[in-house]
Biopython code that builds the backbone (N, CA, C, O; Angstrom):
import numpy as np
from Bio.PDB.StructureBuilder import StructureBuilder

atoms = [
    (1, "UNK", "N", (65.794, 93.828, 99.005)),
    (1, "UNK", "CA", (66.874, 93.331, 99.850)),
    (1, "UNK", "C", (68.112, 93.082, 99.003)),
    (1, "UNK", "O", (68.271, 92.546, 97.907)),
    (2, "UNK", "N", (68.899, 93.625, 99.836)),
    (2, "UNK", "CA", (70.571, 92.520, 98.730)),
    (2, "UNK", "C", (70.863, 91.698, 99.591)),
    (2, "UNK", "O", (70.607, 91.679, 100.795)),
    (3, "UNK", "N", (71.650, 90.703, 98.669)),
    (3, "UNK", "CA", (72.729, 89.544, 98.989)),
    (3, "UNK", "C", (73.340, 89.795, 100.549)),
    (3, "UNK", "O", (73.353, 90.971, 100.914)),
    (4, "UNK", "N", (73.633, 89.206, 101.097)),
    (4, "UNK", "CA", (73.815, 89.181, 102.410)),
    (4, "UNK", "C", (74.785, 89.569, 102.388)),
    (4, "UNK", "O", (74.794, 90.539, 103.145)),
    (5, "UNK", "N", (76.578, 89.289, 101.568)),
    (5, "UNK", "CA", (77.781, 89.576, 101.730)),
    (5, "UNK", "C", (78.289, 90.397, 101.281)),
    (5, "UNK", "O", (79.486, 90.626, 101.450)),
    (6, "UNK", "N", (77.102, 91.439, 100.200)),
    (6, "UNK", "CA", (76.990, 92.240, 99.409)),
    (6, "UNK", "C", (77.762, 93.835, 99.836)),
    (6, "UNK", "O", (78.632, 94.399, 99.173)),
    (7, "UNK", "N", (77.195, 94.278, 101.020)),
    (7, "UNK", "CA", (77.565, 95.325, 101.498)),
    (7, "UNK", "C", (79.030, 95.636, 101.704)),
    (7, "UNK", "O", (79.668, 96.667, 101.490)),
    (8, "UNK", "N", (79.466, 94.185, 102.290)),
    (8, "UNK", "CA", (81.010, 94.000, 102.953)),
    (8, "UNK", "C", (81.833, 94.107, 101.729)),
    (8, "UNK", "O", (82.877, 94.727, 101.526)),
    (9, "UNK", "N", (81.055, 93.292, 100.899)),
    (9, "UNK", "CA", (82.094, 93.229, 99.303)),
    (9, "UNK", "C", (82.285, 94.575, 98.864)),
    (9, "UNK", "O", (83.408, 94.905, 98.482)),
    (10, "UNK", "N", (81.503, 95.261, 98.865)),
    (10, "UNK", "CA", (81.011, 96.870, 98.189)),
    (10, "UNK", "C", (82.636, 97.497, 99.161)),
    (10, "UNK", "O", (83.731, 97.909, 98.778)),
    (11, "UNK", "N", (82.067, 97.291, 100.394)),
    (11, "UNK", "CA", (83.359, 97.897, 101.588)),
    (11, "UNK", "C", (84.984, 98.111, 101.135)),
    (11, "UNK", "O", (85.826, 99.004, 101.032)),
    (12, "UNK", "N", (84.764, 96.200, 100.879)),
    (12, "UNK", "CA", (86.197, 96.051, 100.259)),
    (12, "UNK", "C", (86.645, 96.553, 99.709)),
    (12, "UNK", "O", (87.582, 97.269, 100.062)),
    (13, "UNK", "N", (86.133, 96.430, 98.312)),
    (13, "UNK", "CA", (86.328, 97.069, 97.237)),
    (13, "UNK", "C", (86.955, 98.010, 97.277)),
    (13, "UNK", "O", (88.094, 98.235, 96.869)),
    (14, "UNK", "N", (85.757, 99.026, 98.114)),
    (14, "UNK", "CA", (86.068, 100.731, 98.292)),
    (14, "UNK", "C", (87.502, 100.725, 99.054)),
    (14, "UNK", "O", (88.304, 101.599, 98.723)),
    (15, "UNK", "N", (87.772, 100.042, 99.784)),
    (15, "UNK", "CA", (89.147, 100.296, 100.401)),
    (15, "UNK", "C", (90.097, 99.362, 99.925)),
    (15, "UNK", "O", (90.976, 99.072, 100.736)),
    (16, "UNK", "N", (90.154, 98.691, 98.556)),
    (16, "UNK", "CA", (91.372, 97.740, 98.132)),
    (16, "UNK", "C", (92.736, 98.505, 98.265)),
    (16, "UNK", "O", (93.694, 98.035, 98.879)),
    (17, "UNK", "N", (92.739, 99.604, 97.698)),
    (17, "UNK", "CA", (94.211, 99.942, 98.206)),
    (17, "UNK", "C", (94.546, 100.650, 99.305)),
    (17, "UNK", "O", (95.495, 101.430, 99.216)),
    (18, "UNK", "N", (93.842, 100.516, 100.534)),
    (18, "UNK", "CA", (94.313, 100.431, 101.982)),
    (18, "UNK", "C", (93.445, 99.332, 103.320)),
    (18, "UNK", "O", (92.880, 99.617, 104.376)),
    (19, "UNK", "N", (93.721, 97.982, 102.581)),
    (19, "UNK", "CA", (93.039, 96.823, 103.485)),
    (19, "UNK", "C", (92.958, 96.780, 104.482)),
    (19, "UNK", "O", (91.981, 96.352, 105.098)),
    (20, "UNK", "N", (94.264, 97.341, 105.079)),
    (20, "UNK", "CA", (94.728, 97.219, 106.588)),
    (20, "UNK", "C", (93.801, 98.274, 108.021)),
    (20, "UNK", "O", (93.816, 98.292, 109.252)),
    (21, "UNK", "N", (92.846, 99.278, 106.524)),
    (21, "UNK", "CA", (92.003, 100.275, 107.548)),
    (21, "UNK", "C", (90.483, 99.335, 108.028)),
    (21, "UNK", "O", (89.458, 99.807, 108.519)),
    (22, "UNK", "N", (90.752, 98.019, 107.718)),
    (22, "UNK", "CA", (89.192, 97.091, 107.348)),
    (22, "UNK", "C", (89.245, 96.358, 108.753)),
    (22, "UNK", "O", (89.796, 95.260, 108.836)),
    (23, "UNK", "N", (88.635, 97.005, 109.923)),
    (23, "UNK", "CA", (88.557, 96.053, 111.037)),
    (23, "UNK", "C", (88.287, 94.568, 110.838)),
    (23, "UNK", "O", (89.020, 93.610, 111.084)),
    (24, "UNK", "N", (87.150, 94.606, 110.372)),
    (24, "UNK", "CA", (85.956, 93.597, 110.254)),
    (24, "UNK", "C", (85.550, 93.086, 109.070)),
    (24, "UNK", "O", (84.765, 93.787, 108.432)),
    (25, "UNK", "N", (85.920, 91.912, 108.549)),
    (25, "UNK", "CA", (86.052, 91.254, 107.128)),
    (25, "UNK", "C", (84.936, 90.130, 107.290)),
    (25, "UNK", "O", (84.601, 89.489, 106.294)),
    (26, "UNK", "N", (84.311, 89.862, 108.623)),
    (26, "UNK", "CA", (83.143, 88.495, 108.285)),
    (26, "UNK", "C", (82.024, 88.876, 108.739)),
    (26, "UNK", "O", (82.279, 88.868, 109.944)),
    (27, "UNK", "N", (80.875, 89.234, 108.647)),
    (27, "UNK", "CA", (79.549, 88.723, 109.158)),
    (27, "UNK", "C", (79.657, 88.165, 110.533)),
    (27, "UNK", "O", (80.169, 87.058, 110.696)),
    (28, "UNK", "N", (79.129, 88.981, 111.699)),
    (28, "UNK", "CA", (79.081, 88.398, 112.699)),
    (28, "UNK", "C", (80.825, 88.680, 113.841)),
    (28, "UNK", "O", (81.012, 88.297, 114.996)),
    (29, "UNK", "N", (81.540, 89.257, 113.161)),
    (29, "UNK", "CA", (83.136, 89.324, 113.705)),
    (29, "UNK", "C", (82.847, 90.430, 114.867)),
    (29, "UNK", "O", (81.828, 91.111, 114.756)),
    (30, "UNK", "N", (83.540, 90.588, 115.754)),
    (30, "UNK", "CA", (83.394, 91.428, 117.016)),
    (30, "UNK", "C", (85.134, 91.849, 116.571)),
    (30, "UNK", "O", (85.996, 91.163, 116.023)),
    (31, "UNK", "N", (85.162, 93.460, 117.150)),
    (31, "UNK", "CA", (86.790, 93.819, 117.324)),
    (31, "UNK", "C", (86.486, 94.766, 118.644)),
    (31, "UNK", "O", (85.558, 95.532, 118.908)),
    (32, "UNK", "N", (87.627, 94.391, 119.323)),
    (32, "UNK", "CA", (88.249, 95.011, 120.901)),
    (32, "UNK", "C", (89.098, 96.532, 120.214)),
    (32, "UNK", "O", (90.013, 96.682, 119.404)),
    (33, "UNK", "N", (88.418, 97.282, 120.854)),
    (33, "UNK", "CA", (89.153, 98.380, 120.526)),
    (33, "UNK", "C", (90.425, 98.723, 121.994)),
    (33, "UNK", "O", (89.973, 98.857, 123.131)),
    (34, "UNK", "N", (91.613, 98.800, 121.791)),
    (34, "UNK", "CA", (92.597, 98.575, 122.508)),
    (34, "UNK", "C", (92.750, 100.214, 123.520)),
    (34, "UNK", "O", (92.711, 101.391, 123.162)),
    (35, "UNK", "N", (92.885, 99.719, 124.547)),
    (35, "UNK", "CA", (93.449, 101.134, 125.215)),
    (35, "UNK", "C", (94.318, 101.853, 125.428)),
    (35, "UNK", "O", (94.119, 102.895, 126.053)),
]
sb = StructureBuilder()
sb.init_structure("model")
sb.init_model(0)
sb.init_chain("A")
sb.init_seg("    ")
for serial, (resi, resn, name, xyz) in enumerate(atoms, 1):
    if name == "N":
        sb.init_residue(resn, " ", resi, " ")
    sb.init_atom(name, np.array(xyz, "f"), 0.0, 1.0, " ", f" {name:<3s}", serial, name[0])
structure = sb.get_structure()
């Protein structure tokens, strides 16, 4: 098993220089996709 926040961190990371493509930054967060 890994660390629980592990994956998301990995995420980050991978996209530090374009943050703004990162829906979902917490464990548990829901996003509305707009019409």
């Amino acid at each position: 098993f890994e660390p629980l926040r592990e994956p998301i961190e990995r995420f980050q990371a991978a996209l530090k220089q374009t943050p703004e493509r990162i829906a979902l930054r917490e464990i548990g967060e829901s996003f509305l996709l707009p019409l």
